[in-house]
C-alpha positions as CSV (number, residue, x, y, z in Angstrom):
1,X,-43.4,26.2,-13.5
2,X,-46.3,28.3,-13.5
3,X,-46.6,30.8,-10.8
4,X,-50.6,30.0,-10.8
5,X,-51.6,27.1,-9.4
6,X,-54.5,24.8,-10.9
7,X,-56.5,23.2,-8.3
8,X,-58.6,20.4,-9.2
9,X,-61.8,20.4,-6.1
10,X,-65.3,20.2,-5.3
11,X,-67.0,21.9,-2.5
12,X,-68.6,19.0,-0.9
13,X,-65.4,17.4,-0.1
14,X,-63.9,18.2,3.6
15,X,-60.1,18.1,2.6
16,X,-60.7,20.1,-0.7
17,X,-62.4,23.3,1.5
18,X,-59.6,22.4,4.2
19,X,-56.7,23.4,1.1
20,X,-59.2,25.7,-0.7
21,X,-59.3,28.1,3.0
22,X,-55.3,27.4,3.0
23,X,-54.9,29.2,-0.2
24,X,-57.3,32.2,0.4
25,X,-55.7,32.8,4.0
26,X,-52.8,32.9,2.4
27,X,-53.3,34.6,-0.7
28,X,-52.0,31.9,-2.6
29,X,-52.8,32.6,-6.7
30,X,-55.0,29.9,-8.4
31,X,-57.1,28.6,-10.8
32,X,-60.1,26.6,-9.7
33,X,-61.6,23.4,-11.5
34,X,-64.5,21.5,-9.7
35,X,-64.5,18.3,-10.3
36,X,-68.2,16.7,-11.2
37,X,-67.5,13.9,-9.0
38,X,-71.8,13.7,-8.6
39,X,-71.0,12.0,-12.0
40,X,-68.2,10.1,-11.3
41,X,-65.7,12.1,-13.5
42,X,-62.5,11.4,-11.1
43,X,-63.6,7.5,-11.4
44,X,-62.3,7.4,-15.4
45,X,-59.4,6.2,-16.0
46,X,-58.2,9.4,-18.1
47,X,-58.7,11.0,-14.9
48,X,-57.0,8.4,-12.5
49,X,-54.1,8.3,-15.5
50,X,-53.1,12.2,-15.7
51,X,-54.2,13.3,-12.3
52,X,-54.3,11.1,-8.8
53,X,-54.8,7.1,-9.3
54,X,-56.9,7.1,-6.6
55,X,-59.3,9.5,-8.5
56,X,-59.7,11.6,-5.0
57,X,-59.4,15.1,-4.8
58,X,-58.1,17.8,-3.6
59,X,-55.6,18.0,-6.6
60,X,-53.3,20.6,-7.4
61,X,-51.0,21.0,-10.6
62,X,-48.1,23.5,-10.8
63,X,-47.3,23.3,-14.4
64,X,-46.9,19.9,-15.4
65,X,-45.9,19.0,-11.7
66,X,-48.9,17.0,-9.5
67,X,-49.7,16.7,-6.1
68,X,-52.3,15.1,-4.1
69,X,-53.5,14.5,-0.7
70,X,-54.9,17.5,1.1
71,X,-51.8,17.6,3.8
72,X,-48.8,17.1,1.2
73,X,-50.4,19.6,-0.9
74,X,-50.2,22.1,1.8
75,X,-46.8,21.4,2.6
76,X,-45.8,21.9,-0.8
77,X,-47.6,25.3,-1.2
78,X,-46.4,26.2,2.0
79,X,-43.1,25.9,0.6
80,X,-43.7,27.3,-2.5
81,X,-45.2,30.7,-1.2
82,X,-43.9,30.9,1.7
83,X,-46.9,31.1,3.7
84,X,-46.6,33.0,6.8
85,X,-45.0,30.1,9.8
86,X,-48.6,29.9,11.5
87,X,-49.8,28.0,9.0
88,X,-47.5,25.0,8.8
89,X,-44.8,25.7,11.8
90,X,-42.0,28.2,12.5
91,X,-39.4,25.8,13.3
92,X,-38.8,21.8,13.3
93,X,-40.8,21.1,16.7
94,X,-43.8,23.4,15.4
95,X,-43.8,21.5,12.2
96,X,-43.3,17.8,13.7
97,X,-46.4,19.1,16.2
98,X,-48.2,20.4,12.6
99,X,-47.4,16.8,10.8
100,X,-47.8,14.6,13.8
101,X,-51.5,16.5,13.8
102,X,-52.4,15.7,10.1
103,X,-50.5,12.1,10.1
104,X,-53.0,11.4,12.7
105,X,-56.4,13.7,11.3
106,X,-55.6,10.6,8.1
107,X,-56.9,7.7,10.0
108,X,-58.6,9.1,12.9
109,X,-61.4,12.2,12.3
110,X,-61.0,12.2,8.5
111,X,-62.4,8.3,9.0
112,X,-65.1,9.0,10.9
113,X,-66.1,11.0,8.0
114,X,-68.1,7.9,7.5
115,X,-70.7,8.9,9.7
116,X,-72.1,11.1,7.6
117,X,-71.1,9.6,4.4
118,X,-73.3,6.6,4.9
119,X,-76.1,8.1,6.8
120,X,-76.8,10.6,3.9
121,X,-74.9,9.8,0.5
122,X,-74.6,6.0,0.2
123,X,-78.2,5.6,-0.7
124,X,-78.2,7.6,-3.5
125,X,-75.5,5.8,-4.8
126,X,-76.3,2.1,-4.0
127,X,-79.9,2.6,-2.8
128,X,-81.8,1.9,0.2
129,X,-79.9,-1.1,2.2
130,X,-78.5,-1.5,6.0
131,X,-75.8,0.9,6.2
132,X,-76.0,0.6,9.9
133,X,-72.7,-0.7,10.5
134,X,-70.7,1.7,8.6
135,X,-72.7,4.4,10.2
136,X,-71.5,3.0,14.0
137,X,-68.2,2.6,12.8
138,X,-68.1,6.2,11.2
139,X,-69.5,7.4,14.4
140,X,-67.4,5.1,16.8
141,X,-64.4,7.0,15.1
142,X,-65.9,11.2,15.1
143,X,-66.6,10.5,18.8
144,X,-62.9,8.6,19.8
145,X,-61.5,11.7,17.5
146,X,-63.6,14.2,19.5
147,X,-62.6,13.3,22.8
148,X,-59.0,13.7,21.6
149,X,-59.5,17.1,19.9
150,X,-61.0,18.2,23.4
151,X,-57.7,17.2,25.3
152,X,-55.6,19.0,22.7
153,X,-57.6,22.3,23.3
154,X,-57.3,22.0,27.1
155,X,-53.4,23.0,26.2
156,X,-53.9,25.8,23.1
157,X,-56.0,28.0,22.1
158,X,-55.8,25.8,18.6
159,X,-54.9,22.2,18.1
160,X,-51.1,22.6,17.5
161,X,-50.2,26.3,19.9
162,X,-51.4,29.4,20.1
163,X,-51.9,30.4,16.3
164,X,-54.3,29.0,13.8
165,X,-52.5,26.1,11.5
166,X,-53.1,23.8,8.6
167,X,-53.8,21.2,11.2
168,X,-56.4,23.3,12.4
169,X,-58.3,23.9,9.0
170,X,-58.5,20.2,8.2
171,X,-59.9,19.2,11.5
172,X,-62.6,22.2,10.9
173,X,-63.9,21.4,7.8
174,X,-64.5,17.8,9.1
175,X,-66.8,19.2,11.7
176,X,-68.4,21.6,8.9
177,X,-69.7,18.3,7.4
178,X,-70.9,16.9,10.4
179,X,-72.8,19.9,11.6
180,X,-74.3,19.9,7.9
181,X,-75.6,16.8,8.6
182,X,-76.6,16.7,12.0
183,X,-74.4,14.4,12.6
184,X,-73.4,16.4,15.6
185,X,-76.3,18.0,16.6
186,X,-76.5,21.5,18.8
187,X,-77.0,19.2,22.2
188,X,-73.8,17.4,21.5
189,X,-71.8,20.3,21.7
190,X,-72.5,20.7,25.0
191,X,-70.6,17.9,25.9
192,X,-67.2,19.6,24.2
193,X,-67.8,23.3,25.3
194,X,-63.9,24.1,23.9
195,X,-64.5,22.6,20.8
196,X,-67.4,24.2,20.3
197,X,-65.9,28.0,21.0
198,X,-62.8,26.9,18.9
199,X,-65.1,25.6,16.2
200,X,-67.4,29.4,16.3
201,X,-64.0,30.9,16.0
202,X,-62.7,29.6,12.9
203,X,-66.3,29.7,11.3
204,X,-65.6,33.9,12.2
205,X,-62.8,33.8,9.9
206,X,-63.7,35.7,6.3
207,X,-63.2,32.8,4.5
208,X,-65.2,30.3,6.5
209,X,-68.8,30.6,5.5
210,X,-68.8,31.3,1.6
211,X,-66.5,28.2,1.7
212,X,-69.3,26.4,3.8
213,X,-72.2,27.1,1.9
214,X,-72.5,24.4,-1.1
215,X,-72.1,21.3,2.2
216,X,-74.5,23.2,4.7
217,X,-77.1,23.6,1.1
218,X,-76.7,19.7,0.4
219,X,-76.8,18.9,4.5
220,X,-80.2,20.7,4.7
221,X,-81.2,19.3,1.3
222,X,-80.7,15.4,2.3
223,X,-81.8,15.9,5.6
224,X,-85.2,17.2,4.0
225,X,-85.7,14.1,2.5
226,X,-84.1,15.1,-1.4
227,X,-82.2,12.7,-3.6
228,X,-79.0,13.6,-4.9
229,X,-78.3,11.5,-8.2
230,X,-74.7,10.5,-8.2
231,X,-72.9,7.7,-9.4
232,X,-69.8,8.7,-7.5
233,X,-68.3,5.6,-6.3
234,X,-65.0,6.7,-4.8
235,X,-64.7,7.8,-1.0
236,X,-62.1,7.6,1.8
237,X,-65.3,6.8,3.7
238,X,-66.4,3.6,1.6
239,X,-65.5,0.4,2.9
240,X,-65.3,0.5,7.0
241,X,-67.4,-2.7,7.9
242,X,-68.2,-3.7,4.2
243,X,-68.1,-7.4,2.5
244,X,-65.5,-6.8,-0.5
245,X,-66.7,-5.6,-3.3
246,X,-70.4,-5.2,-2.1
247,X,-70.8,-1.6,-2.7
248,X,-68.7,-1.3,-6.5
């Protein structure tokens, strides 16, 4: 296997930056390849045939070996490299804490990514229509998911104990997008103080705001009023409170 690993991204995507901070905190050597997905490349078959059949990214390839999803990827670099035990857990009740974390990030917060999926991108994809349900739903889910970040932090300085994780990094770069959007606006914090100061410290770390900076470009530019011509039609977020088929 190649000891450089090729990872397939884009910088708009909240799991992608999540893996993409993994790798530089951990020093982790590897090749980068956005993927246009503006233009729908990860919706062609070709794609969806050598690379994920979902056509979602974060994708990583280690010689002709594949893996997708943002948390198995982690685990398997984590393996790989030997990343310090922070990252994914030092021993089997740190990593069942670290996987019970990131088992439940996958259908809480990572859904309520829908919030500001449909408030800002699904017009320029299907046009102007009433996205207003999967907007409430997207936002019924970031504010059930905040409530139980808040509880977690009352314990730990970070989600899963006293150290930075992966668990930590995913839940982060969630947020990032929100904030982006003003999805959770500066007066909202208020009502999660802890989040908020674990939230400033991660965005201290080195890596935090180059990573940041396409999202918080394309936050300020949709909520400005520009449209973004895409075609991408593939999203985790797609689909909450949707008739079948409306939106493909």
């Amino acid at each position: 296997m190649s000891s450089t690993i090729r990872f397939l991204h884009h910088p708009t995507s909240q799991p992608c930056r999540a893996v993409n901070q993994f790798m530089l905190e951990v020093g982790i050597p590897f090749d980068q390849e956005i993927v246009d997905l503006l233009s729908g490349a990860n919706e062609t078959q070709e794609f969806k045939d050598k690379f994920n059949p979902t056509g979602q990214v974060p994708i990583i390839c280690d010689g002709d070996f594949v893996v997708w999803e943002s948390s198995a990827i982690a685990f398997y670099l984590n393996e790989k490299f030997k990343a310090p035990p922070n990252w994914l857990g030092a021993d089997v009740r740190q990593r069942a804490t670290i996987q019970q974390y990131c088992h439940w990030h996958s259908t809480f917060l990572r859904r309520g990514a829908g919030a500001f999926f449909f408030t800002h991108f699904a017009e320029c994809i299907w046009g102007k229509q009433d996205y207003s349900k999967e907007i409430a739903k997207g936002r019924y889910i970031l504010d059930e998911s905040l409530v139980y970040l808040d509880t977690w932090l009352i314990k730990n300085r970070y989600l899963c104990g006293s150290e930075i994780s992966f668990a930590d990094l995913l839940a982060y770069h969630e947020l990032v997008s929100h904030v982006a959007g003003k999805i959770v606006s500066d007066p909202e914090w208020k009502k999660f103080p802890r989040i908020k100061h674990w939230y400033d410290e991660i965005s201290a770390r080195p890596h935090s705001d180059p990573l940041n900076a396409t999202i918080m470009q394309v936050g300020a530019m949709r909520l400005a009023g520009a449209a973004i011509p895409m075609t991408r039609k593939t999203s985790l977020a797609k689909g909450t409170e949707v008739t079948a088929g409306l939106y493909n």
